[in-house]
C-alpha positions in Angstrom: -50.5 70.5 40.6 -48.7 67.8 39.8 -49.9 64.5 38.9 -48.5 61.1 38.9 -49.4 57.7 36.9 -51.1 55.0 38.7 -48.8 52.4 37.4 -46.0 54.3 39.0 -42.9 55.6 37.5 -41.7 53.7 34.3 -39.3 50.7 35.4 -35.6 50.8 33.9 -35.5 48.3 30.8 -33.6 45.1 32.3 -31.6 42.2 30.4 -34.6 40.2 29.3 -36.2 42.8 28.0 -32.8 43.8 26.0 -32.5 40.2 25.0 -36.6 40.3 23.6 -35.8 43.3 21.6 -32.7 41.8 19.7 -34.2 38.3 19.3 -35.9 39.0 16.2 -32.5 40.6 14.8 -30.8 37.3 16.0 -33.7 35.1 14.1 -32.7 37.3 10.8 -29.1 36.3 11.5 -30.2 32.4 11.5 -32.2 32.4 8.8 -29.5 34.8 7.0 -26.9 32.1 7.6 -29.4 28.9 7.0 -30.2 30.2 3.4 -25.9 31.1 2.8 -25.6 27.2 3.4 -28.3 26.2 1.4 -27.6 28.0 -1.6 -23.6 27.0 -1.1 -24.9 22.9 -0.9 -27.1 23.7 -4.0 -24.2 25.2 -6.3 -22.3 22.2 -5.5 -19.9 23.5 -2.5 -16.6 20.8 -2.7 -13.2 20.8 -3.3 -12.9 20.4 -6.5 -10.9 22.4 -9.2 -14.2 23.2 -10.6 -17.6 23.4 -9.2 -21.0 22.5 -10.1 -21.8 26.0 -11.1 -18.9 26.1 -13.2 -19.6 22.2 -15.1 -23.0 24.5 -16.2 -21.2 26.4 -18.4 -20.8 25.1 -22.0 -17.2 26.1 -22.6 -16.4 24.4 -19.3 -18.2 21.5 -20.1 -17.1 21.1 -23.6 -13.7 22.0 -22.9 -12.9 20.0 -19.3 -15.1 17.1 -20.4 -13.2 15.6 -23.3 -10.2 16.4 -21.8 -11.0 14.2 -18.5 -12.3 11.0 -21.0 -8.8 11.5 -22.9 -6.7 11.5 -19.3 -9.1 8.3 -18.2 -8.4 6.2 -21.7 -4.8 6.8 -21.7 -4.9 5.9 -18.1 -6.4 3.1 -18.6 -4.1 2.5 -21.8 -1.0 3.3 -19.7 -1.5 1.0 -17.0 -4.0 -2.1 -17.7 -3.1 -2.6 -21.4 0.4 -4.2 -21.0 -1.8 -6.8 -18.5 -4.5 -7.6 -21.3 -2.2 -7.7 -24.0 0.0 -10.0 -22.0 -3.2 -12.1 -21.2 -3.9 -12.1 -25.1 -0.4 -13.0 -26.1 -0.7 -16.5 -23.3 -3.9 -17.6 -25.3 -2.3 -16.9 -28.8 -0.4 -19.0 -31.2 3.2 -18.1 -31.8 2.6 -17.6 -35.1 0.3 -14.8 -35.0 2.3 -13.7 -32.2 5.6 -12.9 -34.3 3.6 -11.8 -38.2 0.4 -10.0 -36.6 0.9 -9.5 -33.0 -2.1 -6.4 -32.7 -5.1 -8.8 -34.3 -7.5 -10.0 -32.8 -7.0 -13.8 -32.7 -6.9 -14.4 -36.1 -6.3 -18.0 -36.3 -8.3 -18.8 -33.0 -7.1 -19.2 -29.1 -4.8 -21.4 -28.2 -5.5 -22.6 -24.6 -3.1 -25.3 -24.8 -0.1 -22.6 -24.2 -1.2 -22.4 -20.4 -1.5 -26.4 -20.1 1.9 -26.5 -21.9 3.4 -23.6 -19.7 2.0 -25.6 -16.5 2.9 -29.2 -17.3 5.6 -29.3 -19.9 8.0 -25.9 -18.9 7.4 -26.6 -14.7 6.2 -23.6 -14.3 4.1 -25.5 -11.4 7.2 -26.3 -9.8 8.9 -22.7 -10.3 5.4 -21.1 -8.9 5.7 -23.5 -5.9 9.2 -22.2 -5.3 8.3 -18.5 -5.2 5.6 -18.7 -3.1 7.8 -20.6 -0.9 10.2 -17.5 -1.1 7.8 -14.9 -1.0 5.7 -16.0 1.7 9.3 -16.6 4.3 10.6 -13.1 2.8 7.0 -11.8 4.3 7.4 -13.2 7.9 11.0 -12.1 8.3 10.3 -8.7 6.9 6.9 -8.5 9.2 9.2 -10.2 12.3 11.8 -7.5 11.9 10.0 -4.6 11.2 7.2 -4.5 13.7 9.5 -5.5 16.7 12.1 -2.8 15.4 9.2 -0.2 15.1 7.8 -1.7 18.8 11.0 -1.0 20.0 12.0 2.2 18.9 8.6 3.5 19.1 6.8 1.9 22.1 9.5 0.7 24.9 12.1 3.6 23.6 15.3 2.5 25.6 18.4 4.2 26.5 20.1 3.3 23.4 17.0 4.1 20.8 18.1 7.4 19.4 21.4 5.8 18.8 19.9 2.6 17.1 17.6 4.9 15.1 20.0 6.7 13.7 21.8 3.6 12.6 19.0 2.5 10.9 18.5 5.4 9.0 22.1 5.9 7.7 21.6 2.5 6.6 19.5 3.6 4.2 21.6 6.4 2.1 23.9 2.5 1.4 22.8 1.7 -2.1 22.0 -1.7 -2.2 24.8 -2.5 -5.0 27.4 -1.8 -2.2 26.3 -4.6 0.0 25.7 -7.3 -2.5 29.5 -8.2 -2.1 29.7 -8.6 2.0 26.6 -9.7 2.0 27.1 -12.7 -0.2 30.5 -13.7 1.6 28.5 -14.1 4.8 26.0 -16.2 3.2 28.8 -17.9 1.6 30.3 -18.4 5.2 27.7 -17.2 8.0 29.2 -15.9 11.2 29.1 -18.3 14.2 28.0 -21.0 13.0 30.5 -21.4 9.5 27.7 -22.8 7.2 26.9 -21.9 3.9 22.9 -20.8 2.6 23.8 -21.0 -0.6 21.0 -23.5 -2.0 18.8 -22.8 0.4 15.8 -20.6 1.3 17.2 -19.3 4.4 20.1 -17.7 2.4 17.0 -15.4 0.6 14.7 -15.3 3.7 17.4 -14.0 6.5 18.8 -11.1 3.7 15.1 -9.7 3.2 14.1 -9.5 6.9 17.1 -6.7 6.9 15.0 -4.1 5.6 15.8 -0.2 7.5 12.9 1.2 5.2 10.3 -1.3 6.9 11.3 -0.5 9.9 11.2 3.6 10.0 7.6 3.0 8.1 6.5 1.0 11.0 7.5 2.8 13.9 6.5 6.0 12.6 2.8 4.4 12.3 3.4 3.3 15.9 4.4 6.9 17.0 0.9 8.0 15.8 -0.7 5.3 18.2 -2.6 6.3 21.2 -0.2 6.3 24.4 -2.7 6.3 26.7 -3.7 2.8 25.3 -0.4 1.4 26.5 -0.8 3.2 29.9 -4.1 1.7 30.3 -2.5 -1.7 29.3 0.5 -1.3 31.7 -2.0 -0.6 34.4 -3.9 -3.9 34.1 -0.6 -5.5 34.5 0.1 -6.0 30.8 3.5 -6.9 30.0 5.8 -5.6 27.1 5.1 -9.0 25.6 1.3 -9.2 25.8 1.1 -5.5 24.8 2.7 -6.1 21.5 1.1 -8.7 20.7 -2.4 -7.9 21.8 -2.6 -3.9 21.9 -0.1 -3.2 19.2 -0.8 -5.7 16.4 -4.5 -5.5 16.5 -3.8 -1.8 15.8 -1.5 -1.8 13.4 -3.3 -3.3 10.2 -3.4 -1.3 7.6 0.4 -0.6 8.2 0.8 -4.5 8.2 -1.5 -4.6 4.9 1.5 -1.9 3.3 4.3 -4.1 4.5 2.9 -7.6 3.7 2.2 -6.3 -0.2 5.8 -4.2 -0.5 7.5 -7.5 0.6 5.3 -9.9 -1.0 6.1 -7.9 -4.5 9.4 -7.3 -3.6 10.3 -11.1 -3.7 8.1 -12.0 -6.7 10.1 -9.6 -8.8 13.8 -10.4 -7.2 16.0 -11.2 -9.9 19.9 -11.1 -8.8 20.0 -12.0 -5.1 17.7 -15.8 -6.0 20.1 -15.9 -9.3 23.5 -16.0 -6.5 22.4 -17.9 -3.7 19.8 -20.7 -5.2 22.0 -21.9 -7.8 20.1 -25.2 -8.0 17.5 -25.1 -10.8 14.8 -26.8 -8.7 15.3 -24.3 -6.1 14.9 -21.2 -8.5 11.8 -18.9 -8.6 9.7 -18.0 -11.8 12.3 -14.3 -12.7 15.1 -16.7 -12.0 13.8 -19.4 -14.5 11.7 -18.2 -16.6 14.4 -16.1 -18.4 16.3 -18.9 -18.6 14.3 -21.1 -20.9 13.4 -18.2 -23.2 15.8 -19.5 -25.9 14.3 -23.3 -25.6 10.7 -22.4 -25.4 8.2 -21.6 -27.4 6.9 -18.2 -27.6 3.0 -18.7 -26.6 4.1 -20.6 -24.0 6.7 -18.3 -22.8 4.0 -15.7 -22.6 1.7 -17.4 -20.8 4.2 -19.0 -18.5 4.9 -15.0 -18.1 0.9 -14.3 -17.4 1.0 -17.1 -14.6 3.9 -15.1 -13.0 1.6 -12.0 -13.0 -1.1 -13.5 -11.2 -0.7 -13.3 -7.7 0.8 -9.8 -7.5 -2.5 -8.7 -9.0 -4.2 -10.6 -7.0 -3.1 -9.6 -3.6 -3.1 -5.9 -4.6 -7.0 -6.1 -5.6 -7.6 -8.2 -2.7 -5.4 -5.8 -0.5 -5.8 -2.6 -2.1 -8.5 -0.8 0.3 -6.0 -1.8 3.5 -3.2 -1.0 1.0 -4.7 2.9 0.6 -5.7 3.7 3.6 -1.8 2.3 5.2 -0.4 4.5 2.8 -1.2 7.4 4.0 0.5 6.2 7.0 -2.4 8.5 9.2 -3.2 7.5 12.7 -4.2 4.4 14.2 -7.6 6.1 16.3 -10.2 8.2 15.0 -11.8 10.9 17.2 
């Protein structure tokens, strides 16, 4: 006789049940993975050359630790030692200068070479003039390059891939070849048959011309968002008000790169200031400053020199977080 259960035949196993008998397999997996992190974060998991677990070794650390100190003091050596002995050589006498240049101040500090560089030499008046230069170089390289990029980048007429490529052949012309033309028009400019020469314009007009700015810009305004601009466009924004309000705002750190390569750019020019401001008051600091070497006195030379140095080292250590994240030239939005 056959006899059945009083639960009734044995149900078919169904997904929950399937998914209660692997959960605690799944909970191993977790926990499997949780601790793999853990113990990667507590050996030190970067990108590095050499991890943490590695620094614990004693020929790693003895080996790779004395040779990092050496990089960082010739480093350091390499790059800020020409600035302090420069700042010495401003606050030394010219005789110690020429017989022991490497002491220490052996006969004292002579602050009087930076009163004497100021007053006596005009370097005042020679500072004056190159901030004059600099600061008109800026605006017509800024003018130029951001409404060149905004053009090529942003409104992209008809005609852009032809102008594009214009402005890049421009840029395999060594700068040597134009000097000539250049000069002649300057000399005589087009149209309106007057001469710059002895004038700021004849240094301001020839820097805005710069085909480098221009590519560096719109290739940061090709990473922008385009549906910014679409947005803009709908709320009736013109090409006008969406430069000036969408793209600008944007565009900082690019901005930051350009405003410090053309700030530095016209501190340093030596030859174009030395042929078109041929007036003496009109000359910058590397126009004039190598011109008195041979009536001046050393010590005041060198800290006429140190003046010179100031504001390029001071813009870049002012600038220089804008100035590294522009140069990688990434884009504009995170996210």
């Amino acid at each position: 006789m056959t006899t059945t259960s009083r639960l009734g035949p044995a149900s078919p196993p169904t997904v929950l049940d399937a998914a209660a008998g692997e959960a605690p397999e799944a909970t191993r997996s977790v926990t499997r993975a949780r601790r793999t992190r853990r113990v990667s974060s507590d050996d030190g998991d970067d990108r590095s050359a050499v991890s943490a677990s590695d620094w614990r070794r004693p020929s790693v650390r003895w080996t790779l630790g004395p040779t990092h100190w050496l990089l960082l003091v010739l480093l350091v050596v390499w790059c800020v030692g020409p600035l302090l002995l420069l700042a010495k050589f401003a606050v030394t006498p010219t005789q110690d200068i020429l017989r022991t240049p490497m002491a220490i101040f052996p006969n004292g500090i002579a602050w009087s070479n930076l009163s004497e560089a100021w007053n006596d030499v005009q370097v005042s008046k020679y500072f004056v003039n190159t901030i004059v230069l600099a600061a008109g170089a800026w605006f017509s390289q800024i003018l130029v390059a951001t409404t060149g990029g905004y053009l090529l980048s942003v409104l992209r007429p008809r005609y852009a891939r032809v102008l594009q490529a214009a402005v890049l052949a421009t840029l395999f012309v060594p700068a040597v070849v134009l000097l000539v033309p250049l000069y002649l028009t300057v000399l005589d400019t087009p149209v309106f048959h007057t001469s710059l020469v002895n004038s700021f314009w004849g240094v301001w007009l020839p820097a805005g011309a710069s085909a480098f700015n221009v590519v560096l810009v719109q290739r940061f305004f090709d990473n922008l968002p385009r549906e910014v601009f679409e947005a803009a466009r709908v709320d009736g924004a013109g090409p006008y008000r969406l430069f000036w309000s969408i793209v600008l705002p944007m565009s900082k750190p690019i901005l930051g790169v350009v405003s410090i390569f053309a700030v530095i750019a016209s501190w340093k020019d030596f030859l174009w200031p030395l042929l078109v401001l041929r007036n003496p008051d009109l000359q910058p600091l590397s126009v004039r400053l190598p011109s008195i070497e041979a009536t001046t006195d050393k010590g005041v030379l060198m800290a006429a020199l140190a003046i010179s140095t100031l504001i390029p080292i001071v813009l870049f250590l002012v600038f220089q977080r804008m100035f590294l994240r522009g140069a990688g030239l990434g884009g504009a939005v995170k996210g």
